[in-house]
C-alpha positions in Angstrom: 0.0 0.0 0.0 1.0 3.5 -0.6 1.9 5.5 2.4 0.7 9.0 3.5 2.1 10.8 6.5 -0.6 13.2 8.4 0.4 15.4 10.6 -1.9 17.1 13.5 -0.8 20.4 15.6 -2.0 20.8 19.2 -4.8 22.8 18.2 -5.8 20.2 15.5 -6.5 17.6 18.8 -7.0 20.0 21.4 -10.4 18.2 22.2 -11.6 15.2 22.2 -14.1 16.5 19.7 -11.5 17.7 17.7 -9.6 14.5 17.8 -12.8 12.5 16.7 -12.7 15.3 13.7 -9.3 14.9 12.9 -9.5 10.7 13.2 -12.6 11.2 10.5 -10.2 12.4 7.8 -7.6 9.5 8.6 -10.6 7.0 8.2 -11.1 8.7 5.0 -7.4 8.8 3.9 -7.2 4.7 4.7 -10.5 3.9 2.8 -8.9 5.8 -0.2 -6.0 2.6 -0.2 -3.3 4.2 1.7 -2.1 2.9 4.7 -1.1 6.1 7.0 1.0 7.4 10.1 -0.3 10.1 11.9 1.8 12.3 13.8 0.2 14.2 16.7 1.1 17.1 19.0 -0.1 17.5 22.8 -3.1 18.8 22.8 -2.9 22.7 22.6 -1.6 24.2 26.1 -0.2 20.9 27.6 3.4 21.5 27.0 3.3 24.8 27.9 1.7 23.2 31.5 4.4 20.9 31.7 7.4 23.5 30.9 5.7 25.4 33.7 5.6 22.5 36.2 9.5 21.6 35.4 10.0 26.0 36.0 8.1 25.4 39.3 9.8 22.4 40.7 13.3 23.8 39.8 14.6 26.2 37.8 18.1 24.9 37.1 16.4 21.3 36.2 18.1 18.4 34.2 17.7 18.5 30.3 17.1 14.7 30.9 14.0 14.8 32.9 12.7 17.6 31.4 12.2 16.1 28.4 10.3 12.8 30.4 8.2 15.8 31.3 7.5 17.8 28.2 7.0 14.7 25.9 4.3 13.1 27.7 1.7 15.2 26.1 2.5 13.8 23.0 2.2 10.3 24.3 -1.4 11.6 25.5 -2.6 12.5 22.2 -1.1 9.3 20.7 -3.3 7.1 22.9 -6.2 8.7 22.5 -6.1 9.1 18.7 -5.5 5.5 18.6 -8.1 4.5 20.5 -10.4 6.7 18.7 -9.8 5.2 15.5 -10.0 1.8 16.6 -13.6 3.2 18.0 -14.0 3.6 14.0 -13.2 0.3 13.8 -9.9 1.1 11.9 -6.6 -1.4 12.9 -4.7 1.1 14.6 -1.4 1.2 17.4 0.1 4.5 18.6 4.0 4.5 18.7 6.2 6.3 21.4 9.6 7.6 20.2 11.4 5.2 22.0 9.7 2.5 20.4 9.8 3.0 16.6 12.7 3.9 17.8 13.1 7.3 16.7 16.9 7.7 16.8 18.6 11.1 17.9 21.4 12.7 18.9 22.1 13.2 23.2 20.6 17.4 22.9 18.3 17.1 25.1 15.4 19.6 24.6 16.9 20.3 20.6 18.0 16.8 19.6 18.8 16.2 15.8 17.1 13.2 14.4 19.7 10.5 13.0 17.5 7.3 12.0 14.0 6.0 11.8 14.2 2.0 11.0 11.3 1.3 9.1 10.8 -2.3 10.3 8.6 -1.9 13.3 5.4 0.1 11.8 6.3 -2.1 8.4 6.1 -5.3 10.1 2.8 -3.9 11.5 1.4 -2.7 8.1 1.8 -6.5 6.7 0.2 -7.8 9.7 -3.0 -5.8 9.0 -2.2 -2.5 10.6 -4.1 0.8 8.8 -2.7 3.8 11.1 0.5 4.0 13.1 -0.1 6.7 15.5 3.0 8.4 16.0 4.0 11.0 19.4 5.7 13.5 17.4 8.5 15.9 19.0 10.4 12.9 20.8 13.1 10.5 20.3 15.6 8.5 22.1 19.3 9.3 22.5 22.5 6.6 22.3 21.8 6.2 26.1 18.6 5.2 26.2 16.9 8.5 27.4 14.0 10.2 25.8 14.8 13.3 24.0 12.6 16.0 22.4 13.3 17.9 19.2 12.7 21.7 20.1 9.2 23.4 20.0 7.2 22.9 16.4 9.3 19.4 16.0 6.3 17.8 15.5 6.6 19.0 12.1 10.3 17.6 11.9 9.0 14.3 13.0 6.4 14.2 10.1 8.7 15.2 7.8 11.3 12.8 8.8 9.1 10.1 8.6 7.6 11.2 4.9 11.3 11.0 3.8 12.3 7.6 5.9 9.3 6.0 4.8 9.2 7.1 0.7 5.4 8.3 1.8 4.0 9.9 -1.0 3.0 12.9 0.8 3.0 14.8 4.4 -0.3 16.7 4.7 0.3 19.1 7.8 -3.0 20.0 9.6 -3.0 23.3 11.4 -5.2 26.4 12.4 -4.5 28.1 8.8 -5.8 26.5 5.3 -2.6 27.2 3.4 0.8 29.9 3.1 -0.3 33.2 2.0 1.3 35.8 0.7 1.8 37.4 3.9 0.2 37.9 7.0 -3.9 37.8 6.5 -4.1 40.1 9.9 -1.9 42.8 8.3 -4.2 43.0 5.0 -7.1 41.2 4.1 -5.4 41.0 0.3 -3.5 38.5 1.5 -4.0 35.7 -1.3 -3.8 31.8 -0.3 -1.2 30.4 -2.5 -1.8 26.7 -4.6 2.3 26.1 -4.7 5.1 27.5 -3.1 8.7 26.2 -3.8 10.7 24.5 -0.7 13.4 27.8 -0.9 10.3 30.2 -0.7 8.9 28.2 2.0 12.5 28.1 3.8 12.8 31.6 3.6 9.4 33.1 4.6 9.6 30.1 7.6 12.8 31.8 8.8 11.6 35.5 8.4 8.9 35.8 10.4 6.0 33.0 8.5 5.4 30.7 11.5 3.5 28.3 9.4 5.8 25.6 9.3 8.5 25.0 11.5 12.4 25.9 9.8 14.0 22.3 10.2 11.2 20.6 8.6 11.0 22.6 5.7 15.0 22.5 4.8 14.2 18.4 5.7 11.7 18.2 3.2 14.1 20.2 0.3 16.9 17.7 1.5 14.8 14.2 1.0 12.3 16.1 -2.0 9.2 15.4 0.3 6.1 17.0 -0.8 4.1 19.1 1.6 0.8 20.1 1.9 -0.6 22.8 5.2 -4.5 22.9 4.9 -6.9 23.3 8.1 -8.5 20.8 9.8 -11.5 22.9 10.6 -12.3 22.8 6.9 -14.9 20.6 4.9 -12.8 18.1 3.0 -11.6 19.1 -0.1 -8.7 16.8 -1.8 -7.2 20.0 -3.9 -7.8 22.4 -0.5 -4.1 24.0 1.4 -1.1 25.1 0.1 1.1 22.1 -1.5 5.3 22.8 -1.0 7.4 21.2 -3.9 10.3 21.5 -6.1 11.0 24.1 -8.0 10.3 22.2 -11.2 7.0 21.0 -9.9 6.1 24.6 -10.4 5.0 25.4 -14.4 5.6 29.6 -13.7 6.4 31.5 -10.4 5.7 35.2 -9.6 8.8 37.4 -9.5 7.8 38.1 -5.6 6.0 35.0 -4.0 5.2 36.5 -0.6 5.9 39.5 2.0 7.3 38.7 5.6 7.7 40.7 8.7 9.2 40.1 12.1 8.4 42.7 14.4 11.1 41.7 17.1 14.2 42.8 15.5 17.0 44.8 16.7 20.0 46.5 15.2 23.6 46.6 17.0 26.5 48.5 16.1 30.1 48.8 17.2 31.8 51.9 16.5 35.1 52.6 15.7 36.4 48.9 15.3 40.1 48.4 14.2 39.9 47.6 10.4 41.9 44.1 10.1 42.4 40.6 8.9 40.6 38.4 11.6 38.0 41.7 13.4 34.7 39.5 11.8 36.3 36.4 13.9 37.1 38.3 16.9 33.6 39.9 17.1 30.9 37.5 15.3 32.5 34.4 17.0 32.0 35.2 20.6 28.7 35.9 19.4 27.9 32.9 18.1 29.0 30.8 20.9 26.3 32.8 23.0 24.0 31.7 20.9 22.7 35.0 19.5 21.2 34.5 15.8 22.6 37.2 14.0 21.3 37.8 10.8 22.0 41.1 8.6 26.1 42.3 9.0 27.0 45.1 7.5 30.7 46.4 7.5 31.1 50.4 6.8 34.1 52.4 4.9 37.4 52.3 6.6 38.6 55.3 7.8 42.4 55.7 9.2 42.2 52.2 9.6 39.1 52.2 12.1 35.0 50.8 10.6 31.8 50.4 11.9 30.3 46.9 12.3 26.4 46.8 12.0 24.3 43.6 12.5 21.2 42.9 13.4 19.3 40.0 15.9 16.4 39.1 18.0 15.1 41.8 20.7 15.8 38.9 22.9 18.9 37.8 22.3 20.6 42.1 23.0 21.3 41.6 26.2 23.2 38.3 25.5 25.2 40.0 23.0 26.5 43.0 24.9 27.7 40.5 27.6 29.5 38.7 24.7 30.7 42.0 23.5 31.9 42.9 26.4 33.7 39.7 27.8 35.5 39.4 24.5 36.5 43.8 24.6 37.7 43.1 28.3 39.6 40.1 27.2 42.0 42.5 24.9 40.4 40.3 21.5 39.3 43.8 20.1 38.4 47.1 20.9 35.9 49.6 20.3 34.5 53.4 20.5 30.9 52.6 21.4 28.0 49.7 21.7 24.6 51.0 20.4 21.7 49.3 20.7 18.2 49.8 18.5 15.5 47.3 19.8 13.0 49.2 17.5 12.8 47.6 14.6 11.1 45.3 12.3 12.6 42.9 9.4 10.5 43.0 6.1 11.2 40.7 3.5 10.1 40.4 -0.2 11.0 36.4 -0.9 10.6 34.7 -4.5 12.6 32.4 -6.9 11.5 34.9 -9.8 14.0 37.1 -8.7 16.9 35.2 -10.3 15.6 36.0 -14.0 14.0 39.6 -12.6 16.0 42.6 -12.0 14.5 46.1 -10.4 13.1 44.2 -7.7 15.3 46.0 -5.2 14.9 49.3 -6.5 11.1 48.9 -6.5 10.8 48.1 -2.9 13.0 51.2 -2.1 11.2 53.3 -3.9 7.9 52.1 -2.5 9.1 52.2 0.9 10.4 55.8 -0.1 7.0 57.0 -1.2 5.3 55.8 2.1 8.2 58.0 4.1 9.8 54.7 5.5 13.2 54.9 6.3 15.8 51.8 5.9 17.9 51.1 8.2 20.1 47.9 7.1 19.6 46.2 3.5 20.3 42.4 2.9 19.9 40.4 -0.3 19.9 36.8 -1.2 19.5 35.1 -4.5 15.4 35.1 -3.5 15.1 37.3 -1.2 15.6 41.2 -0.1 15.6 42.1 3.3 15.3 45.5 5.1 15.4 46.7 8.8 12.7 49.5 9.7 11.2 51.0 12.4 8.6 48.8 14.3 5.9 51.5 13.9 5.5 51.3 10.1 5.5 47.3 9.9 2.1 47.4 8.9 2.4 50.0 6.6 5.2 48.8 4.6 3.8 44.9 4.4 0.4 46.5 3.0 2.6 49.0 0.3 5.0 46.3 -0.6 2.1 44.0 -1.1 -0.2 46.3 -3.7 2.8 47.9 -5.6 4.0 43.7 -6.3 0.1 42.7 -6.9 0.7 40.0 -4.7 -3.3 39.6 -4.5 -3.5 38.4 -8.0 -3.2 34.5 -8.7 
């Protein structure tokens, strides 16, 4: 039988009504010949319960034990979708991590997936099985321990399990019916898109689209899995959602697919930085060992032999980069005039693979942003994508502007 991988978010199963719901378009699924596994998340709010009891019992806990903790809800779900279906009178089993096994590396709370073995669930499928129920986000280390894959890894799980198991497709189930163009709460233009290619999908996750979770997406380009987001509060429709393929799977692409923001954005500059072979090192690796993200670097003229370093990273992650600024200043590996900080700002990106056969792209976005009296802070361009750092205030302004002057409405 041919295999289909369905995917269910926490608020996909957040009932047991909504289970029953979701279970209905599995049944539907194995009556149409495939045999399927279902990946679910907790049901919505019960991790965040269980992060809060391991904050409450102690706040410098084990990575080990907190993942025992946070992973139950998944196991939860599991059992209760299971059962369900076999209410429906459908041969299904649900499957902890552990025992697939689900094979990751020892970071707890952000492990890497490293093997599924197909032989379990396949030995299963022979012997009659229709649905293996899957608890998504959790694994199990080389010692033995459970580990869990980072917030959203449900979707990593699916994914991983599309590719290990050739599935023919991964059909993600969420609160949204497909990608748009940008955010449908900044502008009710926003147009539901039938195709978007895995590097539009992997930029727009990593800007600010929260859609899809980032490692699944670059899984899915790796191992060529097709993906499909569609709502599971919507009447079944077998061409409904947004489907996430190859490049080649798509006949003709706009020049600009889609418009991102992220509002929580902020610029850092170091002044006055002695201009010399190794200064990026000195500064952007003490950085990245503190685990700040930093995205958009600029480097400035020289100037009797002293720049300006400019890069931008999460509001959350500032304070963490001072203190790496500083430690590494007081340590003698550089020095410099001044640290400013601008936690104002918002990233807004135009993404599309048109752009590789399109020039003026750039220069219309400037001059749009221009005309609306926006002022850019930092530029940064990809081969898909342009990105520009602005003041948080005019987020929606720019995203609605950006979004007429490309007639991202029309199909």
């Amino acid at each position: 039988m041919p295999i289909l991988v369905m995917k269910f978010g926490g608020t996909s199963v957040a009932t047991l009504d909504k289970i029953k719901s979701a279970a209905k378009r599995v049944s539907r699924e194995v009556a149409n010949g495939y045999d399927v596994i279902v990946v679910v998340s907790a049901m919505s709010g019960e991790t965040n319960k269980l992060v809060g009891f391991v904050n409450d019992t102690s706040q410098m806990y084990d990575a080990r034990e907190y993942d025992a903790i946070v992973s139950s809800g998944e196991n939860v779900t599991a059992g209760l979708m299971a059962l369900t279906l076999q209410e429906m009178n459908i041969p299904a089993r649900s499957w902890q991590g552990w025992q697939v096994p689900l094979k990751t590396n020892s970071s707890h709370a952000s492990a890497r997936i490293e093997e599924i073995p197909s032989d379990n669930i396949m030995e299963k499928f022979a012997d009659g099985m229709k649905v293996a129920v899957v608890a998504g986000f959790q694994g199990i280390s080389p010692e033995g321990r459970i580990t869990t894959l980072g917030r959203g890894g449900s979707d990593t799980t699916a994914v991983a399990f599309a590719a290990a198991f050739e599935a023919e497709r991964c059909d993600i189930y969420t609160d949204v019916d497909g990608v748009y163009t940008t955010d449908p709460r900044i502008t009710n233009k926003a147009r539901k898109m039938d195709k978007v290619s895995f590097e539009e999908m992997l930029e727009m996750a990593s800007l600010g689209a929260k859609v899809l979770q980032t490692r699944s997406v670059e899984l899915a380009m790796r191992y060529n899995v097709k993906l499909r987001v569609l709502s599971s509060f919507e009447e079944y429709d077998p061409n409904a959602g947004t489907l996430i393929c190859a490049e080649e799977d798509i006949v003709e692409s706009n020049v600009v697919a889609g418009v991102t923001a992220s509002r929580d954005e902020a610029k850092m500059t170091l002044s006055s930085v002695a201009d010399r072979p190794g200064i990026a090192a000195a500064i952007y690796g003490p950085l990245a060992e503190a685990g700040v993200n930093v995205d958009m670097i600029i480097q400035n003229i020289s100037e009797d032999g002293r720049t300006d370093m400019t890069f931008s990273c999460p509001t959350d992650q500032v304070s963490r980069a001072e203190q790496a600024i500083n430690a590494a200043h007081e340590r003698g590996d550089f020095n410099f005039a001044g640290l400013i900080s601008d936690t104002d700002a918002s990233k807004i990106s135009l993404v599309g693979i048109g752009m590789r056969s399109q020039s003026g792209v750039a220069a219309k976005m400037f001059k749009v942003l221009s005309d609306e009296g926006i002022n850019i802070k930092v530029i940064a361009t990809s081969e898909i994508k342009i990105s520009v750092l602005i003041a948080r205030k005019y987020t929606e302004l720019a995203v609605q502007a950006l979004h007429d002057a490309f007639e991202l409405e029309k199909a």
